[in-house]
N, C-alpha and C positions, 0 to 999 in steps of 0.2 A: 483534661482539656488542654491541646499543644496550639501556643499562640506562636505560630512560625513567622521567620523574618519576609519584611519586604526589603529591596533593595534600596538601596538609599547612598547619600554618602554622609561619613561621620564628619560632625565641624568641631572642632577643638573650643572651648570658651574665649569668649573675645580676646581675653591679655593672661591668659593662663601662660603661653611661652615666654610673654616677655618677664611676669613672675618668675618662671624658673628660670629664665635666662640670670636675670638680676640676682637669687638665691645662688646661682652658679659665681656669679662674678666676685660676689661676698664671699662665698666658701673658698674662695679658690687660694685667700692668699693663705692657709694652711698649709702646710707639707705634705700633711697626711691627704689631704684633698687632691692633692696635686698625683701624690705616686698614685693615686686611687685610678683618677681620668688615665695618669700613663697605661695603664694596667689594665683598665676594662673598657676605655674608649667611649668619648662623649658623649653619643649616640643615646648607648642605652643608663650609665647612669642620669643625665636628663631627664630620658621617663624613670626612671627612679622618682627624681627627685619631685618631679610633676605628679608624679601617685601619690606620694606619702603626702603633699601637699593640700593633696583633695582630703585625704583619708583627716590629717592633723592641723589645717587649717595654717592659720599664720606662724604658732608655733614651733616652728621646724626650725630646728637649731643645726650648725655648721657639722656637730659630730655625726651627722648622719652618712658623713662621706667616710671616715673613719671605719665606722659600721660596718660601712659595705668592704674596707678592704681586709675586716681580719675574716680567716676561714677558720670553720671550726673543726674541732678532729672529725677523719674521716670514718671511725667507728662508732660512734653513736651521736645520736640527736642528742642536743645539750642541753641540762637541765635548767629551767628562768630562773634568774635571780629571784630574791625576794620580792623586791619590787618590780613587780609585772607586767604592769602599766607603762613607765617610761622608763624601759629598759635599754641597756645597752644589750648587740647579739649575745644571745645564751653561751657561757662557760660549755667547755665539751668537761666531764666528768674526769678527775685526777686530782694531782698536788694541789693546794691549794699558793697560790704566789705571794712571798712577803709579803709584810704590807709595806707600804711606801706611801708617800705623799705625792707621790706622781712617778713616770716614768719616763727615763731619759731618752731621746733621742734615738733610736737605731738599736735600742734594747729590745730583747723578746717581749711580742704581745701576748697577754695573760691566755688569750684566744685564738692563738695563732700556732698553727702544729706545724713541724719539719714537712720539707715535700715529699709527698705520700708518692709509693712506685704508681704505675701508671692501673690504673683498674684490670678486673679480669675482661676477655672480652664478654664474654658471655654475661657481664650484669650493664654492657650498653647497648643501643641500638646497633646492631650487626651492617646495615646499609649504610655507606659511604656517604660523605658529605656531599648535600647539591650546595649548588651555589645558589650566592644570595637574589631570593625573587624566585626563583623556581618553589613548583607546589610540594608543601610535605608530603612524603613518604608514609602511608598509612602503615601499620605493623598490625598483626592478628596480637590480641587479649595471651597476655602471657600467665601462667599459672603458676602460683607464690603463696606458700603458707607461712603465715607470720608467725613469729614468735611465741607469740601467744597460745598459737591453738596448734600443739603439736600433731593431735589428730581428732577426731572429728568424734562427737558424742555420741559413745556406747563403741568406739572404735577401738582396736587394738592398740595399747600406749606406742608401740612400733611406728604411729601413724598408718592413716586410713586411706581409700579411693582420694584420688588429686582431683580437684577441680573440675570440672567439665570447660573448655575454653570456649566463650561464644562467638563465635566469628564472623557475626551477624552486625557488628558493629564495630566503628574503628575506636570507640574508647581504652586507650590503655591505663589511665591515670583516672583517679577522683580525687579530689581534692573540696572541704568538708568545712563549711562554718554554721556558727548557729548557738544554738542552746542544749541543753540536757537531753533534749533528741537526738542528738548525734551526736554528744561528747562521748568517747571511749574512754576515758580514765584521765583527760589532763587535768581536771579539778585537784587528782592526787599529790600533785607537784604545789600546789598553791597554799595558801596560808588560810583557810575557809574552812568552814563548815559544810560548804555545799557540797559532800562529797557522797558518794554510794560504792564502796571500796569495803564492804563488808557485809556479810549475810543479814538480811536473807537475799541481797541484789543478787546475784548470777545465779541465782540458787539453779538455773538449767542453762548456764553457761558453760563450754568446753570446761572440764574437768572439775565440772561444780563449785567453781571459785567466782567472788567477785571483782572486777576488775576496773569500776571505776562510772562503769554503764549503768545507767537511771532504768532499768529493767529486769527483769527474770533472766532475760537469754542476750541475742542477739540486736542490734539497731537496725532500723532498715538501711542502713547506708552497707553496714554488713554484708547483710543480705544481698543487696545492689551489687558489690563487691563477687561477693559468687558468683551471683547470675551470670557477670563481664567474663569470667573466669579471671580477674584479676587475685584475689586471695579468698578467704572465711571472712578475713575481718579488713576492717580499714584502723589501723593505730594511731596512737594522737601524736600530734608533734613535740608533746614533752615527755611520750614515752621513753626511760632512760636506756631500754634495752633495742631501740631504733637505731638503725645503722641506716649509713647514709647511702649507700644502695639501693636500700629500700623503697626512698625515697621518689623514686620514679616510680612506686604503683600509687603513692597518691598516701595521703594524710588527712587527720583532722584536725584542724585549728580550734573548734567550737569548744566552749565554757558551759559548765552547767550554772544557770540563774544570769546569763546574760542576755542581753536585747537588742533590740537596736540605737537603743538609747543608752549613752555611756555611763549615765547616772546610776540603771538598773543596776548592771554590772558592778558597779564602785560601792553600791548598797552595802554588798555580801564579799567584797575582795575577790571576786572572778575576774576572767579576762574579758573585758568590754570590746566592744565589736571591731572600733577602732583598731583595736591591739591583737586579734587575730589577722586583721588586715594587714599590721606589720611584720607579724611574723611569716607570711606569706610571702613578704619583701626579704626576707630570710631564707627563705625557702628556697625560694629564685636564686639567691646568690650560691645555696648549696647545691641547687641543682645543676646551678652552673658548671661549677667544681667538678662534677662527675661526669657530665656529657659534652662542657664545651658551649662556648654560647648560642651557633646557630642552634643545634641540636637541643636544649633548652627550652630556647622559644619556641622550636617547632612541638615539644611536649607541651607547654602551656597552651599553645595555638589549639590544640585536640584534645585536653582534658576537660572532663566534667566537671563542673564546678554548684556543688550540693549547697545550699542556702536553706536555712531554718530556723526561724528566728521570729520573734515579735509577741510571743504570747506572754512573758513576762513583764515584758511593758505595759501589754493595755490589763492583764489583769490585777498587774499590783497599782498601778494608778485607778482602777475604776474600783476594787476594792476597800481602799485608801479614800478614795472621795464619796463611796457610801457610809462609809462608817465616820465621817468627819462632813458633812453638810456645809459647812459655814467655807469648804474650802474645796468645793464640786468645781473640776475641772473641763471644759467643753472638750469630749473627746473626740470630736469632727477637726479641730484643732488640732489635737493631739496627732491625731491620724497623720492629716499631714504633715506636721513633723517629723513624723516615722518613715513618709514615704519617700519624702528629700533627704534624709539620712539614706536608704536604700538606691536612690541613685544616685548619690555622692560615692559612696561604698563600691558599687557596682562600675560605675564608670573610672576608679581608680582601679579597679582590675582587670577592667579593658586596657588602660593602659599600661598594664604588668604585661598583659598576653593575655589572658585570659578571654579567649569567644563562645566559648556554650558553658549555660548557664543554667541549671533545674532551682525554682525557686517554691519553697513547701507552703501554700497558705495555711492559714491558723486552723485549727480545730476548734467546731463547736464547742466556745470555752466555757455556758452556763451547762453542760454539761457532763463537767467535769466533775467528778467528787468532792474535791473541795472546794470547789465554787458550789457546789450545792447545799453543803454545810455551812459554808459563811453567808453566804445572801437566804439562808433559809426558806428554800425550796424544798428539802426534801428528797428522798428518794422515787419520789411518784414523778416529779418533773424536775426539765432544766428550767435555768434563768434566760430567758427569752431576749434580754436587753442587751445580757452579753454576746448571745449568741447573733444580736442584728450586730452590734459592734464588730466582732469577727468579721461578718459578711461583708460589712462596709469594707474594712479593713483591705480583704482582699479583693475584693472589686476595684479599690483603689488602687491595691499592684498588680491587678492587672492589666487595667490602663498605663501603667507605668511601664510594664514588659512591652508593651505594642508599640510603646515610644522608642525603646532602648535597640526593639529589633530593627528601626529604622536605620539603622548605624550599617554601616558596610561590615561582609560578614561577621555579624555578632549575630546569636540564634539561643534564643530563650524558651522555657516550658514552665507551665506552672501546675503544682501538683495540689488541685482541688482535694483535699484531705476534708473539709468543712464536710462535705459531701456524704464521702466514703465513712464516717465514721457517724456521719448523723443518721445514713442509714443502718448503720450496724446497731447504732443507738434505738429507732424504730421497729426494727426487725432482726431481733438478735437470732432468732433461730435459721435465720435464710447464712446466718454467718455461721453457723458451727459454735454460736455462744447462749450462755444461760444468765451471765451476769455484768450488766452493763450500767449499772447505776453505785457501784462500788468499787474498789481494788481491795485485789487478795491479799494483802500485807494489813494485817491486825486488822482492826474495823473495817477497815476500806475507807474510810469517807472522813480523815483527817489525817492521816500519818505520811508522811514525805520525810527522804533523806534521813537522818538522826533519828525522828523519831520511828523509822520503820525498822532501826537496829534492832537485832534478834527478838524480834516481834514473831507469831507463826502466820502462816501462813496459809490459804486455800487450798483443799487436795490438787487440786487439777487447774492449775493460771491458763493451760489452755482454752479455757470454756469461759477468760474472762477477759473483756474490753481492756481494763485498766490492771495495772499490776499494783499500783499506791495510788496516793488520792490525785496525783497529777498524772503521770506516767504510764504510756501504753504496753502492753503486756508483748510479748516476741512474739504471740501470734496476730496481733494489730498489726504491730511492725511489718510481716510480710505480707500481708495485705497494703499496706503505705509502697514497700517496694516491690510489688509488681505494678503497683500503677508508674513508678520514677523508671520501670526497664522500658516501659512502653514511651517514657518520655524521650528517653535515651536512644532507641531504636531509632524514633523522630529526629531526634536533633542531628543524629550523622547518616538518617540517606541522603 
């Protein structure tokens, strides 16, 4: 279902500029704040600083201008410090710098690399700069195999057939937040348990390895990814072998065991939604680096922007408050909590750049395996309560998308998944499936993460809904992404 924009004009929050006006005035008497403005022009740190604001609330402290002016190396994406949460930009990978009690003055930043020669051309956009106010230049879907997937399963190790390029839409970029459905591997970098970086996870991922992905194979954002002919895969942004090039086909920021509540996230030591939203404000400033700022914005202005998020929230709180009576939380409440969190979120990346937006609603969650095992349902049915909750849930975002599309071009879709997979749940044999009440990882009907470690597995995960007791199998997945190509197609005629 595509909820397309109407035209409208966007209104900024009543004192949201004189906020960042006055944040500005405060940081300014710094040094570092000061070369930052010489350097990248008031304009756009501004929205900077009016984003992160939305994103972190009153919080925001002076070193944010700091932030923005170290660049980090241009060879790979830099791995997060330990603390994840309130980080300073990511370290690019090397020596590590004395230690010291502070740093003097006009001394090298620990973050900051010599000036790199100028790019190849060939890894920027080839059309010349317009000037500012003229409409971007759409590019045909460029074809890019990442790192990861040297060549394509059952393929010659030489690498296989390239891409197919779709030119059927101006997407060149995705760019990816959410939860363990579209985390590719950044959990690996983190200090968590929430990881799936070991068999049997990729057990039919390129070259049978796993790599970080809550799956057998591929994500649907993957998948999405092909389709565009932009790569195989879409890499996360704490992958260490990320180079900054890359960068313009698009990332993923998502966490596995995050929400949209920062609290889910802080649970288990993942990155909370907040904090992929700043790394995003990182991203920006690296993409800067590569193309230049008009050219930048004009990539953010046209990328797809993948959202997946919320099922950890309402599951572990509804969870939590069955099993604990005395401390039942009204999840109507909850909800919208969730949903002002999602347009706080959303509207700080509008004012990044960001104007199309695919957002995934929940999956029929009493139908998941291990929501069936813990509320004791059974394999004969789902939990009916959760799965009205889901439906609320997203019937509430998507009164929120029909709001958001009011905004002058901003243009949103929402990927009914509640749907598609409660039918696959109904009538598994019309999907090409046998088994929709368990995952093929040991039992099926309790094992996630850790405990799915070299557990066996199901002959054939093709023929099954679920791959573990949460996590949809890679042939789920490409069913999720051929409905998000059909979003996509929408969002840019």
């Amino acid at each position: 279902m595509d909820h397309r924009k109407q035209q409208g004009r966007a209104r900024t929050p009543p004192n949201m500029h004189q906020i960042a006006f006055h944040l500005f005035l405060l940081c300014s008497s710094s040094s570092s704040f000061a070369m930052t403005m010489r350097r990248r022009g008031f304009q756009q740190q501004l929205l900077l600083v009016v984003a992160l604001l939305v994103v972190t609330g009153a919080a925001l402290h002076c070193h944010c201008a700091t932030a923005a002016s170290s660049e980090p190396d241009q060879q790979t994406t830099p791995v997060p410090p330990p603390d994840h949460q309130e980080t300073p930009p990511p370290q690019a990978p090397g020596p590590s710098p004395p230690p010291s009690s502070g740093r003097r003055r006009g001394s090298p930043s620990p973050h900051r690399r010599p000036p790199p020669p100028p790019p190849p051309k060939q890894q920027v956009d080839p059309e010349p700069d317009q000037e500012d106010g003229g409409p971007p230049a759409v590019l045909p879907p460029r074809v890019v195999v990442s790192p990861q997937d040297p060549h394509p399963p059952g393929g010659p190790p030489g690498g296989g057939a390239a891409a197919v390029v779709n030119r059927t839409t101006g997407c060149t970029t995705l760019l990816v937040l959410g939860d363990s459905t579209v985390d590719p591997g950044n959990n690996n970098r983190l200090p968590t348990t929430a990881r799936a970086n070991f068999l049997p996870y990729g057990l039919n991922f390129y070259g049978r390895r796993p790599t970080g992905r809550f799956t057998n194979g591929r994500l649907a954002t993957d998948m999405l990814a092909e389709k565009l002919g932009i790569g195989r895969t879409i890499p996360g942004f704490y992958d260490p072998s990320l180079k900054l090039a890359q960068l313009r086909r698009g990332v993923s920021f998502a966490s596995g065991g995050s929400g949209y509540d920062d609290t889910t996230a802080n649970r288990i030591n993942v990155l909370s939604f907040s904090a992929q939203v700043r790394n995003f404000v990182r991203y920006k400033l690296l993409i800067r680096t590569l193309l230049g700022p008009r050219r930048a914005e004009r990539l953010l202005n046209r990328a797809a922007f993948v959202i997946s998020s919320g099922t950890n929230d309402m599951l572990s709180l509804y969870l939590a408050s069955s099993s604990n009576r005395s401390s039942v939380v009204d999840m109507d409440t909850y909800e919208n909590h969730l949903i002002a969190r999602v347009a706080n979120y959303t509207q700080a990346m509008i004012l990044l750049g960001a104007r199309r937006f695919i957002f995934v609603g929940l999956p029929p969650m009493g139908c998941l395996p291990i929501a069936r095992t813990l509320v004791g349902t059974g394999s004969d049915r789902c939990d009916e309560t959760l799965n009205q909750i889901a439906a609320s849930f997203n019937s509430k975002l998507i009164q929120l998308l029909n709001i958001i599309n009011f905004q002058r071009q901003i243009a949103t879709s929402y990927i009914d998944t509640y749907t598609a997979i409660h039918d696959a749940t109904a009538d598994p044999k019309t999907f090409g499936l046998t088994e929709v009440s368990r995952g093929c990882c040991g039992s099926g009907v309790i094992e996630v993460g850790q405990t799915c470690r070299g557990r066996r597995t199901c002959g054939d995960p093709s023929h099954y809904l679920y791959w573990d007791a949460i996590h949809p199998t890679e042939t789920t997945n490409q069913l999720i992404a051929d409905v998000m190509m059909d979003s996509i197609t929408q969002l840019y005629s």
